[in-house]
Kinemage of the C-alpha trace (Angstrom):
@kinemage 1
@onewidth
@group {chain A} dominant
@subgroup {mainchain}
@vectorlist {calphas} color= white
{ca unk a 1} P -20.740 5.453 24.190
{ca unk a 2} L -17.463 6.148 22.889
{ca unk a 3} L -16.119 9.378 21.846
{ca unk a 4} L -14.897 9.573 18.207
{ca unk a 5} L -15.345 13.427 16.922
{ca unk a 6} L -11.191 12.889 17.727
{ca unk a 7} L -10.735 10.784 14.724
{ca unk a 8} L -11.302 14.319 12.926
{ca unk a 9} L -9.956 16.525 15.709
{ca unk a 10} L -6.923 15.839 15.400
{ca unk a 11} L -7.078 16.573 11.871
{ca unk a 12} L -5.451 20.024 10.409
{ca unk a 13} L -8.053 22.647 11.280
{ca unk a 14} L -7.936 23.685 7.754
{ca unk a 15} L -9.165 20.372 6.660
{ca unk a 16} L -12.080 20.173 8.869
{ca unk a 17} L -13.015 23.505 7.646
{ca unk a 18} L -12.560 22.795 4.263
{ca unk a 19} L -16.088 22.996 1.732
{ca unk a 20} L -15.239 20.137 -0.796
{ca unk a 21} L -15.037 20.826 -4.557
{ca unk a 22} L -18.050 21.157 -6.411
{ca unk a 23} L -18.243 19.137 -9.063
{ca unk a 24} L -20.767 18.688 -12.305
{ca unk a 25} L -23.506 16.846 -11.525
{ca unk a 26} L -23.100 13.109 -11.988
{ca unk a 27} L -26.575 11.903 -14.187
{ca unk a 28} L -25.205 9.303 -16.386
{ca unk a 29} L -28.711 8.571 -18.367
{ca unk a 30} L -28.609 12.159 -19.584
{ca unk a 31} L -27.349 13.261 -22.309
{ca unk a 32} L -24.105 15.582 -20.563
{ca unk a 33} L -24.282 19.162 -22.069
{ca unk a 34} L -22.431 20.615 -18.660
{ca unk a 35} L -19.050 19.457 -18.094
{ca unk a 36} L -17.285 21.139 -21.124
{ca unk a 37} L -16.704 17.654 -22.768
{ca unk a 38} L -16.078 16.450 -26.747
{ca unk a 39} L -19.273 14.964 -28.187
{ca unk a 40} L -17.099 12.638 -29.920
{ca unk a 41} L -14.841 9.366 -28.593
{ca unk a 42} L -11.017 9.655 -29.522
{ca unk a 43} L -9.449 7.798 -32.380
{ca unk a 44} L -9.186 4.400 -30.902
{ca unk a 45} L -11.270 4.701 -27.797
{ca unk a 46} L -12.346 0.911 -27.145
{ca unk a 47} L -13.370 1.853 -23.747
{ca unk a 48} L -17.133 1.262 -22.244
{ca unk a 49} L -18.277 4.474 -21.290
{ca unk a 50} L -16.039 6.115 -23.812
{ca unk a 51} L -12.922 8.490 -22.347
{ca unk a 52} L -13.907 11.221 -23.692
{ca unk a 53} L -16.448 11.661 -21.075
{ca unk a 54} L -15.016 12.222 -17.638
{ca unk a 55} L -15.506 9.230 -15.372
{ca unk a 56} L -17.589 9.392 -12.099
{ca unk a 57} L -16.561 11.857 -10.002
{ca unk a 58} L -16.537 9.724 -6.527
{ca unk a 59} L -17.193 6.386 -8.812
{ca unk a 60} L -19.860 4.931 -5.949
{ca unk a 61} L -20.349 2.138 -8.016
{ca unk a 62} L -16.458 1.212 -7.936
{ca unk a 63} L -16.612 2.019 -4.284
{ca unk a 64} L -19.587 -0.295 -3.423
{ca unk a 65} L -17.854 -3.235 -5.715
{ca unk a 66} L -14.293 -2.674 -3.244
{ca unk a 67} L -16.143 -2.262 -0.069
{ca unk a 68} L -18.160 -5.669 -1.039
{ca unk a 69} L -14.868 -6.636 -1.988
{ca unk a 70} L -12.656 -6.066 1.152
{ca unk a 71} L -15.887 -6.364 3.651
{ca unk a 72} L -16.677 -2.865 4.680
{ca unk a 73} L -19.296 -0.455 4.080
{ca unk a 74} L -19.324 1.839 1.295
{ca unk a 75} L -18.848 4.512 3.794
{ca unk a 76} L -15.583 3.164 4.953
{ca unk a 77} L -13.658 3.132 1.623
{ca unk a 78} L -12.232 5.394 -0.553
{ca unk a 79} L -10.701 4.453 -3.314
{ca unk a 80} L -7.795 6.361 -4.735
{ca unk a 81} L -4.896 6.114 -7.573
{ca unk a 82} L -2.645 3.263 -5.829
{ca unk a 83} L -1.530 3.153 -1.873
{ca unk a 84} L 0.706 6.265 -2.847
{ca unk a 85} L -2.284 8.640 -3.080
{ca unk a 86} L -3.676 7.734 -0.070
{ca unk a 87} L -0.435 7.666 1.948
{ca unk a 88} L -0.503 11.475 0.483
{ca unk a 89} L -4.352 12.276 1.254
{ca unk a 90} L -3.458 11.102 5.020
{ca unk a 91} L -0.454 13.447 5.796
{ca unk a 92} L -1.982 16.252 3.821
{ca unk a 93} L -5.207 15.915 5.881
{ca unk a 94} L -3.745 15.062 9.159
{ca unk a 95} L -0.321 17.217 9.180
{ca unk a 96} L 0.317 20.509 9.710
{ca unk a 97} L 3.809 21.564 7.951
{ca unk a 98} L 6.739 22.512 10.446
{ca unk a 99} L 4.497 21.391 13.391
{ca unk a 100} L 3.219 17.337 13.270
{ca unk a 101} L 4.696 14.245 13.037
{ca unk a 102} L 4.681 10.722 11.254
{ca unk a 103} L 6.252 7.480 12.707
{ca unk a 104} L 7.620 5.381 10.313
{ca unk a 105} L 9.695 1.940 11.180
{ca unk a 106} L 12.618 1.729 8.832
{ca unk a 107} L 13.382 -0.689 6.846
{ca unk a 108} L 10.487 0.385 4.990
{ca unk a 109} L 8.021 1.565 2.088
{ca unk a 110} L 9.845 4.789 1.492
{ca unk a 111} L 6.589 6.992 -0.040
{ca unk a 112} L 5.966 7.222 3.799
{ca unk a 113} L 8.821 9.659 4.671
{ca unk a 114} L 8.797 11.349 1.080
{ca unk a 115} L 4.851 11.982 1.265
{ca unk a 116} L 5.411 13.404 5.094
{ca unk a 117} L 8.815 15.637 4.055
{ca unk a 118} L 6.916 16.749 0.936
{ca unk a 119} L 4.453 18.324 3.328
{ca unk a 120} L 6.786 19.607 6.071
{ca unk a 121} L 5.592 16.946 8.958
{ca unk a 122} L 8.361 15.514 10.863
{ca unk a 123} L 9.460 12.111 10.674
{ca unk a 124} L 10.172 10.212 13.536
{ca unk a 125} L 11.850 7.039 12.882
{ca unk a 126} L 11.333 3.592 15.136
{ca unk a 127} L 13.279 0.621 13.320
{ca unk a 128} L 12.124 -2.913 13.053
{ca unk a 129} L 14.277 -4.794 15.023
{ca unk a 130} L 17.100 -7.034 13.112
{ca unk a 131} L 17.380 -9.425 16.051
{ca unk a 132} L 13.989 -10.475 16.553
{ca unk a 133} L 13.290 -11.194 12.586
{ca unk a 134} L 12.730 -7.733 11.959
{ca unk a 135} L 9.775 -7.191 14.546
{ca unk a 136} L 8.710 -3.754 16.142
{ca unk a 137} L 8.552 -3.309 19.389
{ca unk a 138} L 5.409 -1.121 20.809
{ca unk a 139} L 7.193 0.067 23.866
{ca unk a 140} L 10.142 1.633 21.601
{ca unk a 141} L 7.857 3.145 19.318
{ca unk a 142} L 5.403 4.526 22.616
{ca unk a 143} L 8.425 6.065 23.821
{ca unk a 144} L 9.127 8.229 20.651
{ca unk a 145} L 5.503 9.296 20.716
{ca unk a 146} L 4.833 13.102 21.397
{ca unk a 147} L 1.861 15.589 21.159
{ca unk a 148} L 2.730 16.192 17.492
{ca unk a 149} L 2.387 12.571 15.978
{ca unk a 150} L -0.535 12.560 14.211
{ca unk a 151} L 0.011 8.599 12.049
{ca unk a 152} L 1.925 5.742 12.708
{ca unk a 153} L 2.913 4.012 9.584
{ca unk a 154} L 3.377 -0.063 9.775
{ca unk a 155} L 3.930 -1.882 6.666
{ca unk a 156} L 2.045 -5.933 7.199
{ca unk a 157} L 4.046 -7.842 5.699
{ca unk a 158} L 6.779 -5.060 5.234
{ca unk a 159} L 8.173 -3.759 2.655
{ca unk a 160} L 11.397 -4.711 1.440
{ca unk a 161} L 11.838 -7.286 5.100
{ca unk a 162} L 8.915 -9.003 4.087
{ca unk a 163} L 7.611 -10.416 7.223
{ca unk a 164} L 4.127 -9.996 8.573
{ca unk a 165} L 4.046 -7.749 11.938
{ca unk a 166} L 2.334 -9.456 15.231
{ca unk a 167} L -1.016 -8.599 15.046
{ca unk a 168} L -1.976 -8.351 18.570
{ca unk a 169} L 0.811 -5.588 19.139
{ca unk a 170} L -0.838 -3.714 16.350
{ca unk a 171} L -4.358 -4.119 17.845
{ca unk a 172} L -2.574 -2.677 21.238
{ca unk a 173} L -0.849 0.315 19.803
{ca unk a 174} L -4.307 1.195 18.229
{ca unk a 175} L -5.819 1.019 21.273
{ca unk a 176} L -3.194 3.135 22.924
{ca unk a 177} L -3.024 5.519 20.755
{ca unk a 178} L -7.108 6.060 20.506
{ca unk a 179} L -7.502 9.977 20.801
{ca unk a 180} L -3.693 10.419 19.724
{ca unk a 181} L -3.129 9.163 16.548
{ca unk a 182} L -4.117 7.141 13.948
{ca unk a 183} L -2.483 4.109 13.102
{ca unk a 184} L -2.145 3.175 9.356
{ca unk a 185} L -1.391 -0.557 8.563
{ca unk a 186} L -0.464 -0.836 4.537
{ca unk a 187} L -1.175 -4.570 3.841
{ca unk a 188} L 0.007 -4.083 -0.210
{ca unk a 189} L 1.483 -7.683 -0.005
{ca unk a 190} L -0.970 -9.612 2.347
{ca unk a 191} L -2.644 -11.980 -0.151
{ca unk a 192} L 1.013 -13.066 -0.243
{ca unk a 193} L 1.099 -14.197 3.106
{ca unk a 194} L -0.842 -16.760 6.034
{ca unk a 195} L -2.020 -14.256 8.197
{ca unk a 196} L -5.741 -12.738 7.184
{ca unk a 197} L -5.848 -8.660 7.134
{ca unk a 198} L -6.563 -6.236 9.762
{ca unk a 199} L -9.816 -4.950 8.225
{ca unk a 200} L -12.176 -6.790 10.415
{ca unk a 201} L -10.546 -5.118 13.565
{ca unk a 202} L -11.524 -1.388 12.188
{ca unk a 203} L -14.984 -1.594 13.898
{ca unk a 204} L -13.115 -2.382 17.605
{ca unk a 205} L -9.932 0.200 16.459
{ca unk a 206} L -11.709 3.126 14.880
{ca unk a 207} L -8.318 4.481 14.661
{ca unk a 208} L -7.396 1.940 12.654
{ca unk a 209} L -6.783 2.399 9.177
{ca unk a 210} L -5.670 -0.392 6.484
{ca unk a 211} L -4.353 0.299 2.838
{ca unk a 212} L -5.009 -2.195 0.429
{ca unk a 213} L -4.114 -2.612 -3.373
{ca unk a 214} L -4.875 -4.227 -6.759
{ca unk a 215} L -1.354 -3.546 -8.048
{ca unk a 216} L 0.099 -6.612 -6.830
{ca unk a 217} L -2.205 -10.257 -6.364
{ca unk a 218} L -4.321 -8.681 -9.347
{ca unk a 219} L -2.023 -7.947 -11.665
{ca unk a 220} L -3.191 -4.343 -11.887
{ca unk a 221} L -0.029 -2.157 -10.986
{ca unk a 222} L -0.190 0.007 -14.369
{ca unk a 223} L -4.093 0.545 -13.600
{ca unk a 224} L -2.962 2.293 -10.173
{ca unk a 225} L -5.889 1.632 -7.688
{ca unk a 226} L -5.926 1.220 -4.020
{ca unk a 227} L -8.268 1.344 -1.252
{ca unk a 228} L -8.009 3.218 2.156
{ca unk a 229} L -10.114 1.532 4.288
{ca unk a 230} L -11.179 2.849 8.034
{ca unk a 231} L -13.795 4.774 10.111
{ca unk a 232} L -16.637 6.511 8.205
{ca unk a 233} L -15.445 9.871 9.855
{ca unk a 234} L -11.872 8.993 8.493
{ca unk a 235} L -12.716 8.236 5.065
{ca unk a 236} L -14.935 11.460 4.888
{ca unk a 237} L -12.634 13.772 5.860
{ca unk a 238} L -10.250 12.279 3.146
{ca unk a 239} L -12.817 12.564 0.634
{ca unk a 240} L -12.980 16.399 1.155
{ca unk a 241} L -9.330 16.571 -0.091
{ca unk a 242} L -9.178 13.898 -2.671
{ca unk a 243} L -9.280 15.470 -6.193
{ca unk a 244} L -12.726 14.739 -8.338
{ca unk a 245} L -12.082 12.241 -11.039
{ca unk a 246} L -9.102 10.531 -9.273
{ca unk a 247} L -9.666 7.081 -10.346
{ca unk a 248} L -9.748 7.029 -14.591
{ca unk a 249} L -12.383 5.409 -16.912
{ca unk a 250} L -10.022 2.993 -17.682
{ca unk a 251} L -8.710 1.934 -14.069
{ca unk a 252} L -12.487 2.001 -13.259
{ca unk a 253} L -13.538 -0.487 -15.971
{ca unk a 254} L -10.290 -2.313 -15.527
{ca unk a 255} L -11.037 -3.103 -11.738
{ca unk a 256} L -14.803 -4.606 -12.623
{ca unk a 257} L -12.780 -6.713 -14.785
{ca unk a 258} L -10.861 -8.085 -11.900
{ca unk a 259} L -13.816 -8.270 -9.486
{ca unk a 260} L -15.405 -10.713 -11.928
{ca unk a 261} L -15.165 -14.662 -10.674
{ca unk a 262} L -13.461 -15.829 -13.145
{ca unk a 263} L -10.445 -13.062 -12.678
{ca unk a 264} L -10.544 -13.939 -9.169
{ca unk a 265} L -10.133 -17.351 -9.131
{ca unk a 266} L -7.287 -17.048 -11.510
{ca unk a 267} L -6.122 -14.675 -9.116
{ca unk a 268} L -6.127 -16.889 -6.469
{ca unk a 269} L -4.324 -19.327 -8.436
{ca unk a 270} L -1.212 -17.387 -9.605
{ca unk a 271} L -0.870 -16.449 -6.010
{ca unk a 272} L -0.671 -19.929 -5.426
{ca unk a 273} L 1.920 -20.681 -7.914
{ca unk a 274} L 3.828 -17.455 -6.808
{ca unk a 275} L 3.427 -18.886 -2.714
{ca unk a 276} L 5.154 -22.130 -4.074
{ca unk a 277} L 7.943 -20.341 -6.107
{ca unk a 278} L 8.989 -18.173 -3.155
{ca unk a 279} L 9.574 -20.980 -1.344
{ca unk a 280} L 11.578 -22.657 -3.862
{ca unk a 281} L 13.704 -19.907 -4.604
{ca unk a 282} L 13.982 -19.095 -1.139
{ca unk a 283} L 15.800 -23.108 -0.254
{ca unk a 284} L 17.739 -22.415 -3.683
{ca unk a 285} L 19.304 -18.921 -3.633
{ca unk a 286} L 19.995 -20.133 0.643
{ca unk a 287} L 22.239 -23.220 -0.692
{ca unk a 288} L 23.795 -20.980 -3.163
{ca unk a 289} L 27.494 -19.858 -2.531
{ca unk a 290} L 27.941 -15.753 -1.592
{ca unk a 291} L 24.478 -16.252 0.109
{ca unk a 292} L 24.276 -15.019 3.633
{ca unk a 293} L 20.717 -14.707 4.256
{ca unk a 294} L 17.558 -15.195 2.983
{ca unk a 295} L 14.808 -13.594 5.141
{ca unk a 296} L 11.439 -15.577 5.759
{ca unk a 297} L 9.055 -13.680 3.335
{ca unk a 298} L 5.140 -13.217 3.646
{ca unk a 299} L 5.566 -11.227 0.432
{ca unk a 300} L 6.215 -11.483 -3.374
{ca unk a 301} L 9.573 -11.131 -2.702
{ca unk a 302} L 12.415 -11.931 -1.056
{ca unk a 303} L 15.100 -9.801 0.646
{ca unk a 304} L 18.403 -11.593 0.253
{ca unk a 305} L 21.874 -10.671 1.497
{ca unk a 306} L 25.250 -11.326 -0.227
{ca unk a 307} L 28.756 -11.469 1.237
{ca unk a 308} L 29.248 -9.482 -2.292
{ca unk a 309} L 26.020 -7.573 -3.303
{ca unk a 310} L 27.716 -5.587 -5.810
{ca unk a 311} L 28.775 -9.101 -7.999
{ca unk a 312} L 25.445 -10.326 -7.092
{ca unk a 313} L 23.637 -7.012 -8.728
{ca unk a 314} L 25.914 -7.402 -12.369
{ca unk a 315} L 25.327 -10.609 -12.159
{ca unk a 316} L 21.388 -11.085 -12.385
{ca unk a 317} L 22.004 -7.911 -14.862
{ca unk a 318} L 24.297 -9.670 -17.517
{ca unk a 319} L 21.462 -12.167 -17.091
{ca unk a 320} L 18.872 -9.515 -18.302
{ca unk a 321} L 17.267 -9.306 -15.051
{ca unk a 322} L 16.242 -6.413 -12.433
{ca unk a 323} L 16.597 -6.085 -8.400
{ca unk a 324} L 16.168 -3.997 -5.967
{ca unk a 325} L 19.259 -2.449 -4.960
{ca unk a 326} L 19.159 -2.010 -1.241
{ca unk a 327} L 22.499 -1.369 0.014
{ca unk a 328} L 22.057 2.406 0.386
{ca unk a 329} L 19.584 2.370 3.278
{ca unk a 330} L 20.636 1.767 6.737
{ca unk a 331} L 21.193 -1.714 7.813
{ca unk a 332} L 21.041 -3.509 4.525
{ca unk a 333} L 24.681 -2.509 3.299
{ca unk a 334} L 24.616 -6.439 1.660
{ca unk a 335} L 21.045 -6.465 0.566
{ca unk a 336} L 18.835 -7.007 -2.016
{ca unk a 337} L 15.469 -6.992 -3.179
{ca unk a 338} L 14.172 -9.827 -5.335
{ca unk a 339} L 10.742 -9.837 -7.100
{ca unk a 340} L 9.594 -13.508 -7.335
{ca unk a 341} L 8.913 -13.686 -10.964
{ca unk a 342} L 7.241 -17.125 -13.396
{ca unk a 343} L 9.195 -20.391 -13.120
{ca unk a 344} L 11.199 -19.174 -15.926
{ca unk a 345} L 12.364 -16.021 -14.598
{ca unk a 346} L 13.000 -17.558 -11.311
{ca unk a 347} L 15.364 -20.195 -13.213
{ca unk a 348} L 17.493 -17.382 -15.031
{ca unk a 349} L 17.844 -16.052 -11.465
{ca unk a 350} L 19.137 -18.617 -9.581
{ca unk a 351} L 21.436 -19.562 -12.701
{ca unk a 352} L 22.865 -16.665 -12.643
{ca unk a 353} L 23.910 -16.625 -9.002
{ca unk a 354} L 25.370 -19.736 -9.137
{ca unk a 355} L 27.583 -18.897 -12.380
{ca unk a 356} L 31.371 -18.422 -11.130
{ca unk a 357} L 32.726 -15.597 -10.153
């Protein structure tokens, strides 16, 4: 049988130790006399169970819906305020300031380093490599490794490249690295792409972990939900250190909303429509003159590079229109980031880049 008290071992000792917040008991059909509440809704409250009241502690309910959701069990979710939390709740749990390490694979999602820095871990960087269409190389990244990492941080598709990682090499880090280090897979943009998530690999990786999110394909970025999904032992630990009440009333009654069949399919549609606009902006904005590159994207956007980034940038902004400027982080000195917006949006776009200079 295989050993997996290290999926908490190599935890911070102070984690492991840690008793978990008590919190007021959580009996809905009574009438709540113990949490120090108002008796009395706000002006304007439209909300179900009335905010007000505070929401379920460790909402099971929300958790069973996700984990029914994503195809886990209950015990292998926890659900948190966006990816960004949980990024968080994993270095605080698994790093010990001035002493551990993260792995991160620049260019990438930057909460990664600012979540590790924030908490004193190192940060070891491995970049993707610009040559081979931005792919990372498990050997490279093996070679950086040292008694201190503690997570490995892979964005799938990646964040602002937007290209899917190869899923076996994943599979075979994880399996490396079982008894080392977790590695942590954020999939934010994978309803974007072809390839399926990692999720159903978690039971054959326990040190697997995958992020997920309703902020994009649902349309519920202002709600700020995500899901960590892994190991039982994982998701326990992480639920010692999560704050009670994390998720709010309304984020709670917003994500039932988007659960429902009807949401979904409509979901499934715009992502559709969004699939079929990338591509068309993508063969546009590559014909278009000052247009060096367009990367392949598996995401909801595409990363674009200009022999003049700078005109590029006023341009789309005398056009009333906002991207990612990119040219600040290494490599990507002629780069931007572009959201793939509604057919209209996409037009203004790709009118303004082909106004003269």
């Amino acid at each position: 049988m295989r050993r997996l008290s290290w999926l908490t071992e190599i935890a911070r000792p102070e984690i492991r130790a840690l008793k978990a917040y008590e919190h007021a008991v959580w009996e809905p059909g009574l009438i709540r006399l113990h949490a120090n509440e108002l008796p009395w809704r706000a002006c304007g409250d439209s909300s179900i169970a009335g905010l007000n009241r505070y929401p379920e502690p460790h909402p099971h309910q929300l958790t069973a819906a996700l984990a029914s959701f994503y195809g886990v069990g209950p015990d292998m979710l926890l659900a948190g305020r966006g990816s960004d939390e949980l990024i968080d709740l994993l270095i605080r749990s698994y790093c010990r300031g001035g002493q551990d390490a993260v792995i991160i694979c620049p260019p990438t999602f930057g909460m990664y380093a600012v979540a590790a820095r924030i908490q004193g871990a190192r940060v070891l960087q491995v970049p993707l490599q610009r040559d081979a269409g931005y792919r990372f190389d498990p050997v490279v990244l093996g070679e950086q490794l040292d008694p201190g990492v503690k997570l490995v941080f892979l964005c799938s598709p990646n964040n602002p490249t937007g290209n899917c990682l190869d899923r076996p090499a994943i599979l075979g880090l994880a399996h490396a690295l079982e008894g080392r280090a977790l590695v942590v897979v954020d999939e934010a943009y994978v309803e974007f792409a072809e390839a399926p998530s990692l999720t159903a690999a978690i039971t054959d990786h326990p040190g697997l972990v995958v992020l997920r999110t309703l902020s994009k394909a649902h349309g519920l970025a202002g709600a700020r939900c995500g899901a960590l999904l892994g190991h039982a032992a994982v998701v326990a630990l992480l639920r010692k250190v999560i704050q009670p009440y994390a998720v709010t009333q309304l984020t709670i009654e917003a994500v039932f909303r988007s659960l429902e069949p009807a949401a979904l399919q409509q979901s499934r549609e715009r992502v559709a429509t969004l699939r079929a606009e990338r591509a068309r902006v993508a063969a546009a904005l590559a014909e278009s003159d000052g247009v060096l590159k367009v990367w392949p994207s598996d995401a909801n956007f595409l990363l674009v590079e200009f022999q003049d980034a700078a005109a590029a940038l006023q341009r789309t902004h005398a056009a009333g229109l906002l991207v990612r400027d990119l040219r600040a982080a290494a490599g990507l000195a002629r780069a931007l980031r572009i959201s793939i917006g509604s057919c209209e949006q996409n037009d203004r776009l790709l009118s303004s880049l082909r106004s003269p200079q």
